[in-house]
C-alpha positions as CSV (number, residue, x, y, z in Angstrom):
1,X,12.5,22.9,-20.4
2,X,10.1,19.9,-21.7
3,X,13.3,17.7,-22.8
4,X,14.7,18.3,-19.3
5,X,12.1,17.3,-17.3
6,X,11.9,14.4,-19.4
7,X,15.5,13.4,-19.1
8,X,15.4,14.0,-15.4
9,X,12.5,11.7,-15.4
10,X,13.9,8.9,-17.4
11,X,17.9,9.5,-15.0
12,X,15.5,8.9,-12.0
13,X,13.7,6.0,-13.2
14,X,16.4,4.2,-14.4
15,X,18.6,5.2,-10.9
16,X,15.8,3.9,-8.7
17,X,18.1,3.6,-5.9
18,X,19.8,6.9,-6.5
19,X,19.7,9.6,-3.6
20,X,19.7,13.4,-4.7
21,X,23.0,14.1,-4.8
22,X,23.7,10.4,-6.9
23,X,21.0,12.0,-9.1
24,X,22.3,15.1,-9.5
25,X,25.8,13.6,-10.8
26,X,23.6,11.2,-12.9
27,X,22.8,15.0,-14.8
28,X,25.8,16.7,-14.7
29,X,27.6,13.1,-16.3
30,X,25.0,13.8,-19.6
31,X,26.0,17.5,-19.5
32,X,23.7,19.5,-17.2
33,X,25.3,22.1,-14.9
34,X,25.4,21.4,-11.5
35,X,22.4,24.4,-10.5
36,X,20.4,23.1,-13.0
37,X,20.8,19.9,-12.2
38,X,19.7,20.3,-8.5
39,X,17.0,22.6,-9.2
40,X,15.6,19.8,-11.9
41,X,16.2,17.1,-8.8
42,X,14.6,19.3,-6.6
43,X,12.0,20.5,-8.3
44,X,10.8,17.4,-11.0
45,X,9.3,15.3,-8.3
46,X,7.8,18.1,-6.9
47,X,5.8,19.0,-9.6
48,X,5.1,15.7,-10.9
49,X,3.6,14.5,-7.2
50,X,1.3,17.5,-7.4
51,X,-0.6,16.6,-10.6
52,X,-1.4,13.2,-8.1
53,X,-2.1,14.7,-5.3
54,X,-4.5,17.1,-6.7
55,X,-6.7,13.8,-7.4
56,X,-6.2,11.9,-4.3
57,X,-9.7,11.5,-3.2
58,X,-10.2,13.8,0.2
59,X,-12.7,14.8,2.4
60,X,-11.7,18.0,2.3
61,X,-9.2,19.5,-0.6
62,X,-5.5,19.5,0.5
63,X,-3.7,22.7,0.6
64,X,-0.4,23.2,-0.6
65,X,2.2,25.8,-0.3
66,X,2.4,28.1,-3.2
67,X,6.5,28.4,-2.6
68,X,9.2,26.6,-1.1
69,X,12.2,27.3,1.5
70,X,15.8,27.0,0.7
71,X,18.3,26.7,3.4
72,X,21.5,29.4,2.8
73,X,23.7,30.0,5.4
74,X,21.5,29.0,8.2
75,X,18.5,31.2,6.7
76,X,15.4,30.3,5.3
77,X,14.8,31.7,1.7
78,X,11.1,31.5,0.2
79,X,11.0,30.9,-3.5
80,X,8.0,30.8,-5.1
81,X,7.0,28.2,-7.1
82,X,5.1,29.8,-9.7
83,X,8.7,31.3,-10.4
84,X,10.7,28.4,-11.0
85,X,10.2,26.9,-14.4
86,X,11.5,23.2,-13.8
87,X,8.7,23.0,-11.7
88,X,6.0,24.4,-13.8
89,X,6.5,22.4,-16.3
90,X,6.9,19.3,-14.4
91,X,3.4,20.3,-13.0
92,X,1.9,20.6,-16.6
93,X,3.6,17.4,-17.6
94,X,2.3,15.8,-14.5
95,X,-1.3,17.2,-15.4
96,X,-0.7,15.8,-19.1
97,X,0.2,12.8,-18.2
98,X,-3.3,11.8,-16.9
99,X,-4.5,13.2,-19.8
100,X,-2.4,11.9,-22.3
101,X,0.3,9.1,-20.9
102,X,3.2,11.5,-22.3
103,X,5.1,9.9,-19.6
104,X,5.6,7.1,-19.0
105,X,3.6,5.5,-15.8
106,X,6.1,3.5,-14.4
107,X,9.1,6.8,-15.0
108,X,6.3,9.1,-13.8
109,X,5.5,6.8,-10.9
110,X,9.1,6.7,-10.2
111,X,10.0,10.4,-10.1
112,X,7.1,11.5,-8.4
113,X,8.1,9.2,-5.7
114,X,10.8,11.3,-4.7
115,X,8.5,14.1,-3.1
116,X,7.8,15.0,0.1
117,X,4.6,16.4,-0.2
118,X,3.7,12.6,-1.6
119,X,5.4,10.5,0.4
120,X,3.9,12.4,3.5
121,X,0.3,12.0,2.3
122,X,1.4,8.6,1.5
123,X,2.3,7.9,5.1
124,X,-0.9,9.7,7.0
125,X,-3.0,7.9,4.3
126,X,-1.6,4.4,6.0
127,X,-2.3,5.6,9.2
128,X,-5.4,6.4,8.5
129,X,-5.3,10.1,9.6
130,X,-6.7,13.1,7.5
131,X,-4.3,15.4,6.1
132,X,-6.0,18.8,4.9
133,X,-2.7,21.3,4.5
134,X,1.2,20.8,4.0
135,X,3.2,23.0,4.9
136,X,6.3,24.3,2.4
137,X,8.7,21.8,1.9
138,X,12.4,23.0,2.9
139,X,15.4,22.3,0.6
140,X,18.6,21.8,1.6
141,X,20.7,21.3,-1.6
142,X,20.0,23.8,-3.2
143,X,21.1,26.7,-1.0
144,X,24.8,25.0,-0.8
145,X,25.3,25.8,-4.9
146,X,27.6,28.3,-5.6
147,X,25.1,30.0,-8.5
148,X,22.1,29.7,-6.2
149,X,22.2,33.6,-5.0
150,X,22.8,34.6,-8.6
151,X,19.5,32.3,-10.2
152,X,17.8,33.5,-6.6
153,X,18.0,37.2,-7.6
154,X,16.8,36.6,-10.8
155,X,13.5,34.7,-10.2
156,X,12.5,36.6,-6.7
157,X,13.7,40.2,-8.3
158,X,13.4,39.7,-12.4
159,X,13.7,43.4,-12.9
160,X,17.2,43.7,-10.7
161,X,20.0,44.2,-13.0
């Protein structure tokens, strides 16, 4: 998981303009599958912009949803973070990276870009306003992938099947 991470860090760096779905074909050209691929551009920013917002200096510490929804069929379906692997370990690269530079700071700076989550602190931060909770950030990719029931069933319900 370490090498893609990386490589979805270094295809959104070097595609600065890219949206998601550009990004995700950016992947699949270098021989990722499509699910992976958008769970890597879904989740790879995600996890990176956490290990910088946990250190954005607050009056008050700034909560953050422990899952995720992803749209399907006009229903909402929670997935929990701590299940989803491309995210975990973008969030202990993130963390490493302030530690260690393993990434790269512009590439880092780059990727994490892409979140939400940041680029709504981001925003209330220019405004001046306080932020002290997010609520869970809703995909809408991701639910559209044909695989995306099969990987659901497997993370929410591991001992299905």
């Amino acid at each position: 998981m370490h090498e893609d991470v990386v490589t979805t860090v270094r295809v959104i760096a070097e595609n600065p303009d890219a949206n998601e779905a550009l990004l995700v074909e950016c992947l699949r050209s270098i021989g990722y599958e499509t699910l992976q691929a958008e769970l890597l551009v879904a989740f790879v920013p995600l996890g990176l912009a956490r290990a910088i917002i946990s250190r954005l200096p607050a009056a008050v510490p700034i909560k953050l949803s422990d899952y995720v929804w992803v749209l399907k069929n006009g229903q909402k379906k929670k997935v929990r973070l701590t299940r989803v692997p491309q995210f975990v370990e973008s969030l202990h690269l993130g963390e490493e990276t302030f530690r260690s530079g393993v990434i790269q700071k512009e590439h880092f700076t780059e990727a994490a870009g892409l979140s939400v989550e940041l680029n709504l602190l981001n925003q209330a931060l220019i405004a001046g306003n306080t932020i002290s909770s997010i609520a869970a950030p809703i995909l809408v990719r991701l639910g559209h992938v044909p695989e995306f029931d099969d990987w659901y069933n497997r993370i929410e319900f591991p001992m299905a099947g």
